[in-house]
Backbone as CSV, one residue per row, in Angstrom:
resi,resn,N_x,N_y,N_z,CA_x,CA_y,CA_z,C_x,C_y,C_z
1,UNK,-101.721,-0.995,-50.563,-100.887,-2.084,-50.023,-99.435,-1.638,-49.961
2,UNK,-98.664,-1.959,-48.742,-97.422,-1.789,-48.376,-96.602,-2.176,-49.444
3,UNK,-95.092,-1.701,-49.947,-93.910,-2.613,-50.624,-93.267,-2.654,-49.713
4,UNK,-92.978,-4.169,-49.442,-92.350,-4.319,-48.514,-91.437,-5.218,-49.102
5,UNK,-89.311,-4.727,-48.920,-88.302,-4.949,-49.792,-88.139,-5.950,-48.851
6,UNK,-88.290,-6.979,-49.560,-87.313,-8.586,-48.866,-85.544,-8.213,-48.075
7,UNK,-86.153,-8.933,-47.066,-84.500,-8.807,-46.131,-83.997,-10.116,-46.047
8,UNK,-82.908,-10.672,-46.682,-82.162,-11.897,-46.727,-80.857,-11.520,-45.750
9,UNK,-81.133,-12.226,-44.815,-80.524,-12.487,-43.455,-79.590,-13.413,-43.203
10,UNK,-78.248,-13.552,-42.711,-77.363,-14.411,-43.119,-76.724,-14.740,-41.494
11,UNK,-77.172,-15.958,-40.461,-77.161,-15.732,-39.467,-75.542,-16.509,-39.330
12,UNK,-74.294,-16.005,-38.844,-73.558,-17.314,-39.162,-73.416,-18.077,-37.657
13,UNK,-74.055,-17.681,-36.590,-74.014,-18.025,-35.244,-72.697,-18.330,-34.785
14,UNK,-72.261,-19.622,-34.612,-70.384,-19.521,-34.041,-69.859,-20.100,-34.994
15,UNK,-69.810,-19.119,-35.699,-68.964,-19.932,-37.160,-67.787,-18.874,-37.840
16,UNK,-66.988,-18.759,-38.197,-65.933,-17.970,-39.092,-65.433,-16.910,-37.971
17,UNK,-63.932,-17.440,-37.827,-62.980,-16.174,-37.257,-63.058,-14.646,-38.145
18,UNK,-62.275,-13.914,-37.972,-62.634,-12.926,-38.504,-61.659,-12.886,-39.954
19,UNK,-60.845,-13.557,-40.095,-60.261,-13.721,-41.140,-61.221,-14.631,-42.585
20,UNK,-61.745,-15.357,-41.736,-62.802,-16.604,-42.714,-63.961,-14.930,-42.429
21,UNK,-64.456,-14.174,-41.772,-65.130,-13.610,-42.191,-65.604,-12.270,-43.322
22,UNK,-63.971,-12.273,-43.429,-63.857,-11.118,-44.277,-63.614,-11.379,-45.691
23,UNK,-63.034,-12.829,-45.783,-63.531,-13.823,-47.118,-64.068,-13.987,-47.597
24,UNK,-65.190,-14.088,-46.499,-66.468,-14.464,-47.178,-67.326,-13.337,-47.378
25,UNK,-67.403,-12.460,-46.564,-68.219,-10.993,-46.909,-67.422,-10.487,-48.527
26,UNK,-66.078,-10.646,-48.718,-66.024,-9.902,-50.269,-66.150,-10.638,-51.541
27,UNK,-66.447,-11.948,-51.290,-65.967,-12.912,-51.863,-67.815,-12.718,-52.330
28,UNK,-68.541,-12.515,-51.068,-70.457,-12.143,-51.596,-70.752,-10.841,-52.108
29,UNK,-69.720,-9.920,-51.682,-69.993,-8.495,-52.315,-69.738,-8.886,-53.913
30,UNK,-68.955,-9.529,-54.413,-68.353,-9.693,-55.393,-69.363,-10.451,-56.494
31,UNK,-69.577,-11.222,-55.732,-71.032,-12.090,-56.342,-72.722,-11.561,-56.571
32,UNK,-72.581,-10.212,-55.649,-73.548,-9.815,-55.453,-73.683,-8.744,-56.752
33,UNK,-72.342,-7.747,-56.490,-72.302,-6.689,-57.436,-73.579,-5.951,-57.380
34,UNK,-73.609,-4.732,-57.639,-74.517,-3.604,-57.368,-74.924,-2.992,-56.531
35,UNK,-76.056,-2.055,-55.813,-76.403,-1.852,-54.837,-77.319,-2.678,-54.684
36,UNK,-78.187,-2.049,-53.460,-79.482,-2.581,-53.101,-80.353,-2.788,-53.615
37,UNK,-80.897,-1.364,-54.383,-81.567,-0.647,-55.380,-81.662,-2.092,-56.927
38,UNK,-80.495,-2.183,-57.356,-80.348,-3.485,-57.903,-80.604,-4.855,-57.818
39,UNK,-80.618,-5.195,-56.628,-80.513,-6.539,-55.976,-82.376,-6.991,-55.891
40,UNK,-82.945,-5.324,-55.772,-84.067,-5.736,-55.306,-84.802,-6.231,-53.775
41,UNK,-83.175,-6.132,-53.102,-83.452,-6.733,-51.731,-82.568,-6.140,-50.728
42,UNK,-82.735,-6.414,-49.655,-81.538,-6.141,-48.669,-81.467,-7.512,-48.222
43,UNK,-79.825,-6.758,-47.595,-78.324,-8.441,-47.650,-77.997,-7.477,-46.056
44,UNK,-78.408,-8.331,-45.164,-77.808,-8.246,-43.958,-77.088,-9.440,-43.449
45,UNK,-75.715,-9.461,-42.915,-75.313,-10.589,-41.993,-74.684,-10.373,-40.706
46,UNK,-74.831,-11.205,-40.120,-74.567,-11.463,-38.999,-73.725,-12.342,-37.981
47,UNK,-72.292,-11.752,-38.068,-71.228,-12.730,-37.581,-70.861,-12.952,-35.875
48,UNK,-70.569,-13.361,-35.842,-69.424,-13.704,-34.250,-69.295,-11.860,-33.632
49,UNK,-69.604,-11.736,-32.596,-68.907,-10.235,-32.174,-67.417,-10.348,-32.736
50,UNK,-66.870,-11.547,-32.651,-65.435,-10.847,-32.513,-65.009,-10.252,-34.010
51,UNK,-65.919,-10.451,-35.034,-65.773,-10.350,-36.452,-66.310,-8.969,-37.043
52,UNK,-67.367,-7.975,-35.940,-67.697,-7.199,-36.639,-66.872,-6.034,-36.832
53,UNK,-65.760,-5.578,-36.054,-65.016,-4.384,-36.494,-64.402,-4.390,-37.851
54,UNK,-63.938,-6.031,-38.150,-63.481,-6.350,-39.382,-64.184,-6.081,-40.723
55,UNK,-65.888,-6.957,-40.189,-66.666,-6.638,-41.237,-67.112,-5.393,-41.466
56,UNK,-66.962,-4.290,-40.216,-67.426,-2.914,-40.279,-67.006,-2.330,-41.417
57,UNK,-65.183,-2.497,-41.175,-64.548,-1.682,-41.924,-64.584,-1.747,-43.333
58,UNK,-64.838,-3.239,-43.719,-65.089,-3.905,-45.142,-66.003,-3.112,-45.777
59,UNK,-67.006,-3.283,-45.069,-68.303,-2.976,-46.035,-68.663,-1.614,-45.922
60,UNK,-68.273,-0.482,-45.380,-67.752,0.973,-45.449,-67.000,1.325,-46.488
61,UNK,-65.701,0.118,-46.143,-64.506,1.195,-46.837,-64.696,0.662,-48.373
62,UNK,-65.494,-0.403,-48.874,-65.921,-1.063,-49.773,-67.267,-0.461,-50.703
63,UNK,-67.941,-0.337,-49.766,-69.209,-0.024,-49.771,-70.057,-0.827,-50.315
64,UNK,-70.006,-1.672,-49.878,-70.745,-3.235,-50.280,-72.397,-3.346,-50.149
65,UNK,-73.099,-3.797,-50.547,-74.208,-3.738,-50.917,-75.424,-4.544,-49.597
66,UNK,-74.297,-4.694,-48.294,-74.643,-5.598,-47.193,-74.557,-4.321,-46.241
67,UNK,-75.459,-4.813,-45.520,-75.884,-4.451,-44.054,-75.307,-5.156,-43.029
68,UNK,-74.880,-4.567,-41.305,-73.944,-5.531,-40.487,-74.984,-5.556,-39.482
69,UNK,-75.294,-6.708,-38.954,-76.096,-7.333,-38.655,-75.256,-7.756,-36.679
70,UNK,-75.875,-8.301,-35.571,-75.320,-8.719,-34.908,-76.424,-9.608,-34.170
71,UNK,-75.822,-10.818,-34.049,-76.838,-12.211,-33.610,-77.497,-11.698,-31.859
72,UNK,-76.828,-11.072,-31.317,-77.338,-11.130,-29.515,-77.079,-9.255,-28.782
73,UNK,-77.660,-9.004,-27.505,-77.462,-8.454,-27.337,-77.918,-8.165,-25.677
74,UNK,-77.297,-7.281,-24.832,-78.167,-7.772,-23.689,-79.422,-6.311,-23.371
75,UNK,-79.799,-5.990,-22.403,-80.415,-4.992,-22.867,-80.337,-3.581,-22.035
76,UNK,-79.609,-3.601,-20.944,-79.015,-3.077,-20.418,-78.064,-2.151,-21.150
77,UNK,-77.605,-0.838,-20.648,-76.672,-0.048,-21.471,-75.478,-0.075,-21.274
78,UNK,-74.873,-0.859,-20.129,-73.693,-1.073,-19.234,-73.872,-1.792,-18.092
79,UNK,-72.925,-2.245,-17.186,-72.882,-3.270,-15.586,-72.092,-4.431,-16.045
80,UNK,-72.296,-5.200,-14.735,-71.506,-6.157,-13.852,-72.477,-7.040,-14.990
81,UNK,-72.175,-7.257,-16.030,-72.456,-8.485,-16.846,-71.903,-8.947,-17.830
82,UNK,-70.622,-9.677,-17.148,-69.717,-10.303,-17.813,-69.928,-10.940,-18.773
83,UNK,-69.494,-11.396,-20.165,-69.965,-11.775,-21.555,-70.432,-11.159,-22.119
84,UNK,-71.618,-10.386,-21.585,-72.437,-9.803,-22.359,-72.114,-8.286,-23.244
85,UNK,-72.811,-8.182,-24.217,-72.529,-7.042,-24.807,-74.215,-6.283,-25.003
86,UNK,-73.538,-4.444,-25.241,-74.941,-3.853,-24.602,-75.301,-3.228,-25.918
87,UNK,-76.285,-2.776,-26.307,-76.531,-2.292,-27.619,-75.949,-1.161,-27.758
88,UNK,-75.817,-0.168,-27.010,-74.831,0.912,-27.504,-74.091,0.388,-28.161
89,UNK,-72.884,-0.624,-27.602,-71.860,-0.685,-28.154,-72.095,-1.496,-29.766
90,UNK,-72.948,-1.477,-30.285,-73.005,-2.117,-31.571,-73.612,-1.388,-32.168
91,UNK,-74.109,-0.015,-31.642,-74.698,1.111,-32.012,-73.328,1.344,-32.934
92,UNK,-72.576,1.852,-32.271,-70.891,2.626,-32.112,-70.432,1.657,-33.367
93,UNK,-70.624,0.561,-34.011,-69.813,0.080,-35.078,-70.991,0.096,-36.272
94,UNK,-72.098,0.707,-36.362,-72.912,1.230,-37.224,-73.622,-0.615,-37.567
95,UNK,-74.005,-1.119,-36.586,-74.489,-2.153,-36.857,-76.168,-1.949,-36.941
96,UNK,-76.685,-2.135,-37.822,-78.092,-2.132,-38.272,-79.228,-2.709,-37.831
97,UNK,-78.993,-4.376,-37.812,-80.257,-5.376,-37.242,-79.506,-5.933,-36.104
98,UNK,-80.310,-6.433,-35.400,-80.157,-7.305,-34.335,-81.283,-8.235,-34.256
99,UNK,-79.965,-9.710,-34.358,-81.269,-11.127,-34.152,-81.798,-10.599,-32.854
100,UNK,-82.706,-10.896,-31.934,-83.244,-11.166,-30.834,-83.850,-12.228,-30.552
101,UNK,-84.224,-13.201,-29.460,-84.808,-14.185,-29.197,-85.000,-15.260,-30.092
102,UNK,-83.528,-15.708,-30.631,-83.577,-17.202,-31.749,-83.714,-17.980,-30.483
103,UNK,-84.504,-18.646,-31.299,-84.710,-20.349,-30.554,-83.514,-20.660,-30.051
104,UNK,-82.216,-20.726,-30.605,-81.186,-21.128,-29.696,-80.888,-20.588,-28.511
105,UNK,-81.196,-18.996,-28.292,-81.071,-18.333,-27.451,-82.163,-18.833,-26.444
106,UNK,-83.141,-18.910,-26.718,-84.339,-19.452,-25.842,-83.858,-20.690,-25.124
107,UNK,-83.504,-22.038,-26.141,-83.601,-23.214,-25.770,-82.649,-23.583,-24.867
108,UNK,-81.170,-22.588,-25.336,-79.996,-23.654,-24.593,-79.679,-22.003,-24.054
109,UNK,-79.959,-21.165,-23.837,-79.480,-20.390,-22.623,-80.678,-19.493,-21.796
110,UNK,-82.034,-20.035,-21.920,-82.570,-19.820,-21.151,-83.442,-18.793,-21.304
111,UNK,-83.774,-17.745,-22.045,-84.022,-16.596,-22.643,-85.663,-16.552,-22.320
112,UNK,-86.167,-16.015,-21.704,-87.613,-15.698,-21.479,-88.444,-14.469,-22.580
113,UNK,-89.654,-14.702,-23.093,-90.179,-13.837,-23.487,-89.787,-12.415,-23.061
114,UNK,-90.117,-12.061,-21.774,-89.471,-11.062,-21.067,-88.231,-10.008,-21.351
115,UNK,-87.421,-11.329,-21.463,-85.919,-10.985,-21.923,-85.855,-10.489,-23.381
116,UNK,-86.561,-11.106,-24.162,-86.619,-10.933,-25.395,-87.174,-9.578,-25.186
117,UNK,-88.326,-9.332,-24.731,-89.252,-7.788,-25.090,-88.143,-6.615,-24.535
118,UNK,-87.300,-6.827,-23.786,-86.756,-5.934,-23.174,-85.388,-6.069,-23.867
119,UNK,-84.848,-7.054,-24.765,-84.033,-6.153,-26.044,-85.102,-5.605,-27.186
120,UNK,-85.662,-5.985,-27.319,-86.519,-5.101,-28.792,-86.467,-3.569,-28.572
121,UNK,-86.913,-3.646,-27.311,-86.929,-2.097,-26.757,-86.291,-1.725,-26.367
122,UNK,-84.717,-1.801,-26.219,-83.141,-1.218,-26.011,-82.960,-1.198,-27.456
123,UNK,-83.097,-2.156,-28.489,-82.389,-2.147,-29.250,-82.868,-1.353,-30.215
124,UNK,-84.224,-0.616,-30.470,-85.066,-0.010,-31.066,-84.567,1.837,-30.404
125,UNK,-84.271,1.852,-29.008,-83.965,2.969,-28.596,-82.286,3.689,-28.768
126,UNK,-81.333,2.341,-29.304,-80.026,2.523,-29.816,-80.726,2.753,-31.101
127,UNK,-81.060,2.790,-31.998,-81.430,3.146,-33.505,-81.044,1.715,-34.208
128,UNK,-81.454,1.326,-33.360,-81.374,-0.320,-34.899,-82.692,-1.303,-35.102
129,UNK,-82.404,-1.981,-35.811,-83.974,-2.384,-35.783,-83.564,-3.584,-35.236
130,UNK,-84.995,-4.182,-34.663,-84.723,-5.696,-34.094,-85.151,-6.887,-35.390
131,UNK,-84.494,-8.104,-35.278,-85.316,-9.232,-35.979,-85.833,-9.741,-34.828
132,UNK,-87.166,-9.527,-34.555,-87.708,-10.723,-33.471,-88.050,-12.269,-34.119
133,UNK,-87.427,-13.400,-33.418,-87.517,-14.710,-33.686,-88.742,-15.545,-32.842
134,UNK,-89.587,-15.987,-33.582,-90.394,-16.881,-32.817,-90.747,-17.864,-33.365
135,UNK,-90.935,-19.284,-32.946,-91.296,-20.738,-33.937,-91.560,-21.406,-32.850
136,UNK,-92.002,-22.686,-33.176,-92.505,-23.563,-31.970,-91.715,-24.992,-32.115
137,UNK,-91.791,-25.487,-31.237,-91.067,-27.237,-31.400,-92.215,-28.334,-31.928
138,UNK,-91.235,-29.395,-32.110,-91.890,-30.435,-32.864,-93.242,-30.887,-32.265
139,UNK,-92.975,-30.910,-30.542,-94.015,-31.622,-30.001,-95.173,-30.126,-30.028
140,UNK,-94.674,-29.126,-29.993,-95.761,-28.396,-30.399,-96.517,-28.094,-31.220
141,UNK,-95.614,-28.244,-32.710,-96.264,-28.519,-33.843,-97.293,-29.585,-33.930
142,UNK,-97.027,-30.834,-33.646,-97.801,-32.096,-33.487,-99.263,-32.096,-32.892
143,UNK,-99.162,-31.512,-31.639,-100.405,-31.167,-31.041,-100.799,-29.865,-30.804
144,UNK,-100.716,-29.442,-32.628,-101.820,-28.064,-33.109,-101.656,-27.159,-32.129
145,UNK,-100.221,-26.742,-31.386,-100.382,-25.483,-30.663,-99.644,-24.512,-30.990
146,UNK,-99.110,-24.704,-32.748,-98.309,-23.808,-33.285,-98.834,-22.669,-33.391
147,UNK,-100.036,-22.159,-33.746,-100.933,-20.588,-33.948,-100.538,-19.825,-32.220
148,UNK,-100.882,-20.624,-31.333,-100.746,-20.614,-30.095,-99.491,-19.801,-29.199
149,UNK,-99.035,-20.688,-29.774,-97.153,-20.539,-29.352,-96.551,-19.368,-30.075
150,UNK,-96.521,-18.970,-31.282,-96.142,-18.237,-31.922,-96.948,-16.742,-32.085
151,UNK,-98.323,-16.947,-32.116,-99.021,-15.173,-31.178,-98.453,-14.833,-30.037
152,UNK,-98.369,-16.280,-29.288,-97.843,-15.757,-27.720,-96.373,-15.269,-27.812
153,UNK,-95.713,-15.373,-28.794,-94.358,-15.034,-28.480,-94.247,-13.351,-29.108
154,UNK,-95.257,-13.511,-30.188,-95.419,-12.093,-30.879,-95.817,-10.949,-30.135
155,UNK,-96.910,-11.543,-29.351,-97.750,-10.316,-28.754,-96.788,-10.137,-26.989
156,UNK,-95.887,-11.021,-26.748,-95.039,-10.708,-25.557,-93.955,-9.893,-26.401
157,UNK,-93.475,-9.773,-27.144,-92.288,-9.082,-27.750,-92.375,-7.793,-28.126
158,UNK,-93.586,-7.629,-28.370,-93.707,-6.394,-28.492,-94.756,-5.478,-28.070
159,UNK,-94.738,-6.112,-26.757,-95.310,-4.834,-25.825,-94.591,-4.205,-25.458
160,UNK,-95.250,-3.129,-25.662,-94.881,-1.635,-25.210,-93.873,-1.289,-26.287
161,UNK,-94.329,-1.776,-27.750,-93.511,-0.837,-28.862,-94.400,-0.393,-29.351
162,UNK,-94.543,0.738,-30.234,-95.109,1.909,-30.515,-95.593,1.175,-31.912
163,UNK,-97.028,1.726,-32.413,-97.450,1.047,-34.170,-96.323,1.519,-34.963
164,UNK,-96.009,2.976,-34.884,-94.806,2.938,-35.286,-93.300,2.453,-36.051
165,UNK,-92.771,2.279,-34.891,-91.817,1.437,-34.136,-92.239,0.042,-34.810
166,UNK,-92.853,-0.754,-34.474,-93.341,-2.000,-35.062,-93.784,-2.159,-36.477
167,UNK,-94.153,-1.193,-36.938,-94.168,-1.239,-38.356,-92.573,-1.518,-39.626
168,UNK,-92.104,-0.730,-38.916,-90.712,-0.431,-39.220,-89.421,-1.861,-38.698
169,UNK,-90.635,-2.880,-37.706,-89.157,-3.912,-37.720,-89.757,-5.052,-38.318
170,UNK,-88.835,-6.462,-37.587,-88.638,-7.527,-38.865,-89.195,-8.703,-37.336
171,UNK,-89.839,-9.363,-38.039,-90.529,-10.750,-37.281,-89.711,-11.731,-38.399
172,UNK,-89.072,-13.077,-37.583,-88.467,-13.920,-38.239,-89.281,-14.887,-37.474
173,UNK,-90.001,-15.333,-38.207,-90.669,-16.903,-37.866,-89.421,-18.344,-38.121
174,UNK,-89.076,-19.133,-37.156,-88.527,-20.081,-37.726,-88.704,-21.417,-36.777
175,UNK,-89.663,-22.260,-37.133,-89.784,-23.508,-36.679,-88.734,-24.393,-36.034
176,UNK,-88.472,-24.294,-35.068,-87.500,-25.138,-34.472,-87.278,-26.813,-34.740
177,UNK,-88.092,-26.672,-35.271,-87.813,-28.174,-35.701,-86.892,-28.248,-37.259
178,UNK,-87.265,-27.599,-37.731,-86.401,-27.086,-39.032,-85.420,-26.035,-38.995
179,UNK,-84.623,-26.213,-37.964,-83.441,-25.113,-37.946,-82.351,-25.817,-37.715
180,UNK,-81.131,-26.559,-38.678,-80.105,-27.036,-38.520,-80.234,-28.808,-38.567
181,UNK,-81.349,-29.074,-39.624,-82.304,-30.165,-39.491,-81.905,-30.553,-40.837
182,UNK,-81.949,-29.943,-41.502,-82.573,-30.057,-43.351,-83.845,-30.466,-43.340
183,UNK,-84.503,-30.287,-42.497,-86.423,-30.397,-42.808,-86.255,-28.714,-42.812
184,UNK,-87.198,-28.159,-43.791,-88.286,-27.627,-43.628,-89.448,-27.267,-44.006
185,UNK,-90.601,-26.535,-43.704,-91.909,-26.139,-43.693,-92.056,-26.515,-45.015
186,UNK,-93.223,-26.348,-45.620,-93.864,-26.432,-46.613,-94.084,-24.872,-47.342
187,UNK,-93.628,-24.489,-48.034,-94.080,-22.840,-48.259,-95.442,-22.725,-47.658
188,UNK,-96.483,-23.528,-48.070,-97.410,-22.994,-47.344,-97.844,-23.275,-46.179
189,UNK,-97.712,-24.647,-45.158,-96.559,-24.144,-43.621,-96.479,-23.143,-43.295
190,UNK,-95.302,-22.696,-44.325,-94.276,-21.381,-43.672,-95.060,-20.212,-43.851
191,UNK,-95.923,-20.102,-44.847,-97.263,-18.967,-45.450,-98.110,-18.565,-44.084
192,UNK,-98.532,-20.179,-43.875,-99.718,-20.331,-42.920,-99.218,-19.347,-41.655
193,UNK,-98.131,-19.871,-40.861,-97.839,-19.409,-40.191,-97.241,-17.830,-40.122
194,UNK,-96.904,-17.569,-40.801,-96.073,-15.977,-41.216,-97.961,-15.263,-41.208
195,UNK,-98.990,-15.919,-41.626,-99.868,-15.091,-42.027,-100.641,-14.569,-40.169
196,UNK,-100.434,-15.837,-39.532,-100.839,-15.739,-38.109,-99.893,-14.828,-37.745
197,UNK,-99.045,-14.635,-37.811,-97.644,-13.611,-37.498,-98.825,-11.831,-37.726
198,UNK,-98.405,-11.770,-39.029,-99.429,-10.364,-39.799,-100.589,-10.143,-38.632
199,UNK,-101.274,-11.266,-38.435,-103.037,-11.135,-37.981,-102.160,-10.490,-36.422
200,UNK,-101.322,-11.146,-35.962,-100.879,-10.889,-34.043,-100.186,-9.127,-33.861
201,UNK,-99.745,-8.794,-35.108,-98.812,-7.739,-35.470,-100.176,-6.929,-35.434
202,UNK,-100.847,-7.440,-36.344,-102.436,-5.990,-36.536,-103.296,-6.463,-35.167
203,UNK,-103.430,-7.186,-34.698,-104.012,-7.076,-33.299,-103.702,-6.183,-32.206
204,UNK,-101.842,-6.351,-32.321,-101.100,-5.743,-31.413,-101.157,-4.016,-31.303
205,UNK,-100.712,-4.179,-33.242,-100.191,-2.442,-33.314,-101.149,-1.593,-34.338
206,UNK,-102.206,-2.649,-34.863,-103.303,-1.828,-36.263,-102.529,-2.640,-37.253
207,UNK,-103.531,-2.463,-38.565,-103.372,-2.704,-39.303,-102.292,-2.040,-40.111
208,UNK,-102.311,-0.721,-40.144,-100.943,-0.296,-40.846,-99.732,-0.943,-40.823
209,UNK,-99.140,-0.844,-39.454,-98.276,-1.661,-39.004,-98.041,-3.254,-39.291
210,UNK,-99.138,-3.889,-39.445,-98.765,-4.932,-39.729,-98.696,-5.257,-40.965
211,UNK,-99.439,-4.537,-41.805,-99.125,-4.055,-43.562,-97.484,-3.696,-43.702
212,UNK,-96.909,-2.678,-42.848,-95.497,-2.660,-42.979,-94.213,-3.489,-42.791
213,UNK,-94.889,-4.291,-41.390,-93.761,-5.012,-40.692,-92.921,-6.148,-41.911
214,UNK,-92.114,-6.499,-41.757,-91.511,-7.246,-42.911,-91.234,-9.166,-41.940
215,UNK,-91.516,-9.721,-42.046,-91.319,-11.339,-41.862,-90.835,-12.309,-42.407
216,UNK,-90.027,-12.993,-41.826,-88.775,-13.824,-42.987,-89.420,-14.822,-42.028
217,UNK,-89.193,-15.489,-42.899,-88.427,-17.451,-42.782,-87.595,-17.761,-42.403
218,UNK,-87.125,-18.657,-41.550,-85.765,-19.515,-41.293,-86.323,-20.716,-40.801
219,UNK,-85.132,-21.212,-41.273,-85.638,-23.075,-40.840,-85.222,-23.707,-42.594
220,UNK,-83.275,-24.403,-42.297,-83.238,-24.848,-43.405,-83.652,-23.877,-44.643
221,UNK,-83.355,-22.780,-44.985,-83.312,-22.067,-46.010,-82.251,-22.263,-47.377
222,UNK,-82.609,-22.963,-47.969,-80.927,-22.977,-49.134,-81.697,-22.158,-50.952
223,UNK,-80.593,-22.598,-51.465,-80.488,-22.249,-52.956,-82.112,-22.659,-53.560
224,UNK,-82.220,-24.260,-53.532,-82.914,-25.020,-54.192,-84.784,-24.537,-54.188
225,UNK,-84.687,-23.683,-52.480,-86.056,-24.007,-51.806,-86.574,-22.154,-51.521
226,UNK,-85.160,-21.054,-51.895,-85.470,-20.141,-51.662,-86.558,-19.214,-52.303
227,UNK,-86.870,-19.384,-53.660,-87.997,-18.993,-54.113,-89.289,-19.365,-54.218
228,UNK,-89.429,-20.710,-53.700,-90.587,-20.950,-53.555,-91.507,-20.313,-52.391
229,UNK,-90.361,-20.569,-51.152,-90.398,-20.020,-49.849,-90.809,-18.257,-50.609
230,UNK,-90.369,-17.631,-51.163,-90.100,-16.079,-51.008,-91.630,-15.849,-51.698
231,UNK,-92.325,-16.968,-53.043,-93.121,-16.817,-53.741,-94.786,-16.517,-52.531
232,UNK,-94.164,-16.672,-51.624,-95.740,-16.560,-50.703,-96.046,-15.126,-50.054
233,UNK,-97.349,-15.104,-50.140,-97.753,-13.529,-50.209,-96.785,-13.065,-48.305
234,UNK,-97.110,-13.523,-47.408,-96.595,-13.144,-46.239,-95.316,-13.195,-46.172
235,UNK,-94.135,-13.797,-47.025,-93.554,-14.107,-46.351,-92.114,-12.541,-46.872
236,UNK,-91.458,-11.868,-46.378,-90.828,-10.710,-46.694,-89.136,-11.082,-47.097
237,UNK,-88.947,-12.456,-46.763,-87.329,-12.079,-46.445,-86.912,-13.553,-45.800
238,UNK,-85.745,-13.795,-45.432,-84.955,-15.434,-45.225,-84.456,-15.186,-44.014
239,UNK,-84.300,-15.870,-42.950,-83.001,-15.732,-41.905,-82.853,-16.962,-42.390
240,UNK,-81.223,-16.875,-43.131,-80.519,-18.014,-42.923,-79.196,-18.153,-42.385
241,UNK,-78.985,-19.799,-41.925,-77.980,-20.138,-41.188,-77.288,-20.321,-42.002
242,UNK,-76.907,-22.169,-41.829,-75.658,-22.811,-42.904,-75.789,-22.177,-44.055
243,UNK,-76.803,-22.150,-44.561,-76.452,-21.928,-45.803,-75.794,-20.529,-46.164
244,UNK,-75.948,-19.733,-45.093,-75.476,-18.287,-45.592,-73.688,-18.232,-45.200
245,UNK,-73.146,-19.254,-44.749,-71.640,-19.573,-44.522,-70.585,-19.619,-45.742
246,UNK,-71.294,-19.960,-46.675,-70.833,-19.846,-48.063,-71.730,-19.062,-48.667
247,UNK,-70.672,-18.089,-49.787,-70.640,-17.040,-50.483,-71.653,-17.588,-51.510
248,UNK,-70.794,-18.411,-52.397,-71.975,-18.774,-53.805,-73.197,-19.134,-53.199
249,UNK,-73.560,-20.086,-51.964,-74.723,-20.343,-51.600,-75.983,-19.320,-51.226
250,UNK,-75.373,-18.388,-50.346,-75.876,-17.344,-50.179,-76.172,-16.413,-50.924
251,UNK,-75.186,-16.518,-51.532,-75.164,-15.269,-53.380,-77.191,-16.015,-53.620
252,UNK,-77.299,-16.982,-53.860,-77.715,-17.664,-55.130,-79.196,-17.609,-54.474
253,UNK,-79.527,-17.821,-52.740,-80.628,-17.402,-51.842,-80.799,-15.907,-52.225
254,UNK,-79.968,-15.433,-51.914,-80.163,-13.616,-52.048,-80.929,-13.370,-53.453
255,UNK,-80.430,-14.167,-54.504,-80.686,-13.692,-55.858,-81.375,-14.855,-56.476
256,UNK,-82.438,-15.030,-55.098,-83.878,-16.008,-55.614,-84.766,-15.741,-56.891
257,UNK,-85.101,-14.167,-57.462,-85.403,-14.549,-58.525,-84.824,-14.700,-59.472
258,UNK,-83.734,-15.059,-59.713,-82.976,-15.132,-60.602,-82.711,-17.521,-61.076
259,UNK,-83.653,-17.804,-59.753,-83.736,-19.030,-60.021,-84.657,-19.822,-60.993
């Protein structure tokens, strides 16, 4: 059987200038203290573009026990696509994970499976790993088409990545109904589903691979609820939002067994 090291994910979406971000990154190094090796886990976050040169330099010239993380990306290497930013360039500031296909990205700007599979596979060919995001909505939950919805988003995301390749990245399951809600899942909910995750991963890429791949949670993640959530055999790791905006809060998720 795989060890597979929990990844606590700290999404802050449009939240903290880069001044509030560099606060709060030392203010968690500080709380965190040690390496990785220590922690037992990896500490990735994920701020605003306009925040990561700041946080680059922090957690380098620091050497902080966090990983730099970046929420979007387009998938293209360059062009006429204004806003957007291309994975090279987040290559170039030694950024590590990349969210891909959050529900927000899906819901309110439109984001197709498609779109999604075709950053996994830019962003896998810049050297970073992807978090692929997939969860279903309420009315989908309701009428039992959550197993459904969530293979289908798995097995579109990662076609045409290598067992490999897929072994080596991160599936973030997070129920849209429990993201920015204060509902969420039931650990075993969140079990159930993370375990359909594993079964779509070994369909896709073998069993090895899906023995390796690592799968977090998100949806309402805090202090109170993080170890119960972590106590389930599938589940690898947290993407969290609000709660990862503050230092002690996040400290205290990160350092779930310590609850």
């Amino acid at each position: 059987m795989a060890t597979r090291t929990p990844l606590m994910s700290g999404n802050w979406k449009m939240h903290h200038n880069h001044f509030e971000a560099l606060a709060t990154v030392q203010k968690l190094s500080y709380l965190l203290g040690g390496r990785d090796e220590d922690l037992g886990v990896e500490v990735s976050i994920h701020p605003p573009f306009t925040d990561l040169r700041t946080l680059q330099t922090a957690i380098e010239q620091d050497d902080m026990p966090i990983a730099l993380g970046a929420q979007h990306c387009h998938w293209e290497e360059k062009g006429a696509f204004t806003g957007e930013v291309a994975p090279a360039m987040l290559a170039k500031l030694n950024v590590a994970y990349v969210i891909c296909g959050h529900s927000e990205r899906r819901e309110i700007f439109g984001e197709t499976d498609e779109w999604v599979n075709r950053k996994v596979l830019a962003i896998l060919a810049n050297g970073m790993t992807p978090i692929m995001c997939c969860g279903e909505t309420l009315d989908e939950r309701e009428a039992g088409g959550t197993d459904e919805k969530v293979a289908g988003q798995v097995r579109a995301g990662l076609a045409g990545v290598s067992p490999e390749q897929v072994g080596g990245l991160v599936v973030a399951y997070e129920p849209i109904w429990a993201i920015g809600t204060g509902r969420t899942a039931t650990p075993e909910d969140a079990q159930a589903t993370c375990a359909v995750v594993r079964a779509t991963v070994a369909e896709v890429a073998g069993a090895e691979a899906a023995e390796r791949v690592r799968i977090q949670y998100g949806g309402s993640v805090k202090p109170a609820n993080a170890a119960e959530l972590m106590a389930q055999p599938d589940i690898d790791g947290a993407l969290v939002g609000g709660a990862s905006l503050d230092a002690d809060d996040f400290a205290q998720v990160v350092r779930f067994r310590d609850a």
